[in-house]
N, C-alpha and C positions, 0 to 999 in steps of 0.2 A: 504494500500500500504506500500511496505517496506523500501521506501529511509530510514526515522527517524529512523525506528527501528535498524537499524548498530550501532547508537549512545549510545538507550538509554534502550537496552532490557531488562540490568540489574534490574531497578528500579520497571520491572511491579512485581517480587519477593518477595520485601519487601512492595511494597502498591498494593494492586487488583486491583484498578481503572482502569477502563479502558475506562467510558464516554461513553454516549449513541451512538456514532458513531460505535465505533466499535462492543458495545455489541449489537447492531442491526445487525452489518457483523453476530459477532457468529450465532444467530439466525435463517439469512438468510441462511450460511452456513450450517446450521444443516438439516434444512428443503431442502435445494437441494443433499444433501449425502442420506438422509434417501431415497431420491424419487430414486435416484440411484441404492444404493443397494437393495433395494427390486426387482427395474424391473428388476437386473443383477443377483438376489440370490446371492449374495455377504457375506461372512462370517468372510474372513482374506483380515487386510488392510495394509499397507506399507505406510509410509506417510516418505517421500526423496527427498530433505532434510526437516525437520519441522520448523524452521527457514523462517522467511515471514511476519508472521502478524504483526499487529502494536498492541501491548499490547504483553500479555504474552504468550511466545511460548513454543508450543509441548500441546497443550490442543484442538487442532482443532476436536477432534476423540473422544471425553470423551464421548460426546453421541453417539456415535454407541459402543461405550464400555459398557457404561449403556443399550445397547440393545444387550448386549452376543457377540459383534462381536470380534475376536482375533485381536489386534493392535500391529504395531510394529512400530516404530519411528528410526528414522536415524536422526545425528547431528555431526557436528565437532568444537564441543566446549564443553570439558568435564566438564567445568564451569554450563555452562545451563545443560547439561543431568544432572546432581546431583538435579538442582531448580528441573526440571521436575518431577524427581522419586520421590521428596518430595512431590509436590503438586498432583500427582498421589497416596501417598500412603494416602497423608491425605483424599482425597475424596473417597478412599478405593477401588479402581476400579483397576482390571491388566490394567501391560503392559508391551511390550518388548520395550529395549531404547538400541541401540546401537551407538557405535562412527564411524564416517568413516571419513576420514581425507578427504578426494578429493572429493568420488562419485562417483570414476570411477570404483571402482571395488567394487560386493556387496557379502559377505559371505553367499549367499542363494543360494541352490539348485534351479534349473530350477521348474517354475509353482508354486514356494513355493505359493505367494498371491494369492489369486482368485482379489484383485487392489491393482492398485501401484497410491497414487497420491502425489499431491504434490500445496501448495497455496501458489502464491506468491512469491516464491522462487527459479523459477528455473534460475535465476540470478546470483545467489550464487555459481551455478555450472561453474567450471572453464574449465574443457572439457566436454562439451553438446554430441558429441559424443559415447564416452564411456560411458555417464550415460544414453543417450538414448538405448543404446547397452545393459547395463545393467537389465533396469526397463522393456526392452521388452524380458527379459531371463526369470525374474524370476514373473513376473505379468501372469495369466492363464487365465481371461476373460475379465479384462479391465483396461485400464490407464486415469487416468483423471490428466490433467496440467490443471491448472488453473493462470491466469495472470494479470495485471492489464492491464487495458483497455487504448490502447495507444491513443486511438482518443480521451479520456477521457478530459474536465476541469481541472480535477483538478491533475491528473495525469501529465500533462502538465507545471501545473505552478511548481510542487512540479521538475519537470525533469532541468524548466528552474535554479531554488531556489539551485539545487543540487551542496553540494562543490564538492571541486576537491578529498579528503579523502573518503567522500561518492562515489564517479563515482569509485573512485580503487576497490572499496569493490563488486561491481556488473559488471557482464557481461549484460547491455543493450539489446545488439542483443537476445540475449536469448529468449527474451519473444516477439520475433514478429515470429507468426506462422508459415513462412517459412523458420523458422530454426528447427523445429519439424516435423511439420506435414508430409511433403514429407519425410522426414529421418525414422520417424516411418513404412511409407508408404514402403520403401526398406525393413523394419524388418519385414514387414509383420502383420501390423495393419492398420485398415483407422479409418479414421475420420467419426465418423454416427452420431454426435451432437456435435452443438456448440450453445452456449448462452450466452447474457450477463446478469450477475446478480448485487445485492447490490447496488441496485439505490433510495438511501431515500433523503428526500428534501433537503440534504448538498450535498458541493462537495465530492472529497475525500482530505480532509485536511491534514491526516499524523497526527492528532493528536487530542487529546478529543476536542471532540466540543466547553466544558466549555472554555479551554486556549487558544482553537481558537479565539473565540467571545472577551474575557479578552487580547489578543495581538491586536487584529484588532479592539476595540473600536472606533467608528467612533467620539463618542461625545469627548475623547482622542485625538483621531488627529487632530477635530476641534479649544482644549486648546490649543493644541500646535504649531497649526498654528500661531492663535492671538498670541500667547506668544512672537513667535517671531519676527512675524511683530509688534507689538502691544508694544512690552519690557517691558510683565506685570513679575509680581514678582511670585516667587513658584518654585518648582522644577519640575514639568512636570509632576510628578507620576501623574495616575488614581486619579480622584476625585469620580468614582464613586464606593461606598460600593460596596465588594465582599461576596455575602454570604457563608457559609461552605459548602463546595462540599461534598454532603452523596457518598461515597464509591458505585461504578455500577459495579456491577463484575458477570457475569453468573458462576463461582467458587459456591456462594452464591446459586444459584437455584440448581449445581448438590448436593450440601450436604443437600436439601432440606429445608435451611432458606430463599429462596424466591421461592415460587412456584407461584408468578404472571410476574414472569422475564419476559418470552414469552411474554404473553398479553401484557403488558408494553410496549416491543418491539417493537411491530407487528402495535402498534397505528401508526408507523412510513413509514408502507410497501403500505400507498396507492398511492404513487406515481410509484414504483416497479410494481405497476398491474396495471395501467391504463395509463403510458408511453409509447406514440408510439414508435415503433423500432427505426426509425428513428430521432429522440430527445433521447433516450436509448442511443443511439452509444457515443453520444457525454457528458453524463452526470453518465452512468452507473459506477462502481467502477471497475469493473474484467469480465473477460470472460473466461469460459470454456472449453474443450474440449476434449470431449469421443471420446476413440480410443478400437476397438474390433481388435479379430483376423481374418485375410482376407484369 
């Protein structure tokens, strides 16, 4: 989910990390795009805005790049396109990476993409509108938005947790489906699937699992309880040893120095398959939605 990431998108640049929460998302995402395009024959992608995830952005599409498919990227922060083109050229794979300031208006010929998607982002979008006007010009057989799951845990707590600097940076309303779906619906697309994915045994925290676990120390909050009832002596820091966090980055699997990334992963996805719908709704990360032309 992207509240945190407004703050701190910078830093995924300079460290990969990105902690087994979310390099489970990559994964999960990988494996529901690939299922995509194949059933669509899908060859050219559009990903608007790229801006979303919680780690490093503009890397959602490196595997269907690694599978020949033509990528194109939209962002309006010429800061990040420059990371992007960097860490795209190091992993040696194309791409087109354009700027767009708003998203309301996109320099592509009609039917340019055979998809136009977009993760977690469409928040970011300041007139929904025009960019739905837009992606349904220039996309030729499908749109997929994808959003964080508003019935969600942990979505919830992160919405309640949310400053007032973070609430400017997003348009809310954006991501509850009756601001799309029927609007598409006038453009002349419907809706012929929806799902929710990225539901591994954590909520969706906003942040590596590791600094999760190391803020929310239960035996920590216990110290400091007593400390203060108690008026023991110490400064309150953690007492308990942190070990060195090894660097998790799926970067590392497309340059092929971790080729057990996936498996690794995937130890994480038996809750994702054996969760009933109805516990889904309420624990899943994001939800999706293909749109064809009607």
């Amino acid at each position: 989910m992207a509240i945190p990431i407004i703050n701190n998108w910078k830093k995924y640049y300079s460290n990969a990390h990105e902690g087994r929460g979310s390099s489970y998302e990559r994964v999960v995402i990988n494996n529901t795009l690939k299922k995509m395009v194949e059933q669509f024959k899908i060859k050219s992608v559009l990903e608007t805005p790229s801006f979303g995830f919680t780690g490093m952005s503009g890397i959602n599409l490196m595997d269907l790049a690694k599978s020949g498919l033509q990528i194109t990227l939209e962002d309006n922060d010429r800061e990040r396109i420059e990371n992007i083109r960097h860490i795209w050229e190091d992993i040696k794979l194309p791409v087109n990476i354009s700027y767009n300031p708003d998203f309301a208006t996109m320099q592509y010929p009609d039917n340019s993409f055979d998809m136009v998607w977009n993760f977690s982002a469409i928040w970011f979008v300041q007139d929904l509108n025009a960019y739905l006007s837009e992606i349904s010009r220039v996309a030729a057989k499908m749109i997929v938005i994808c959003v964080p799951n508003q019935f969600g845990l942990g979505y919830r707590l992160q919405k309640h947790n949310m400053t007032s600097s973070e609430e400017k940076g997003i348009q809310i309303r954006n991501i509850d489906p009756d601001q799309f779906v029927s609007r598409l619906y006038t453009l002349n697309w419907k809706l012929v699937q929806t799902s929710l994915i990225d539901c591994p045994p954590w909520p969706d925290i906003g942040m590596n699992i590791e600094d999760f676990l190391a803020k929310h120390c239960m035996l920590c909050k216990l110290y400091l309880y007593l400390k203060n009832k108690l008026n023991l002596p110490g400064s309150g820091s953690c007492k308990i040893p942190q070990p060195a966090t090894k660097i998790i980055s799926i970067l590392d699997y497309y340059n092929g120095n971790d080729p057990d990334f996936v498996r690794r992963m995937m130890r994480y996805s038996w809750l994702e398959r054996y969760l009933p719908e109805f516990i889904a709704k309420y624990w899943a990360h994001h939800r999706y939605f293909i749109f064809v032309p009607r």
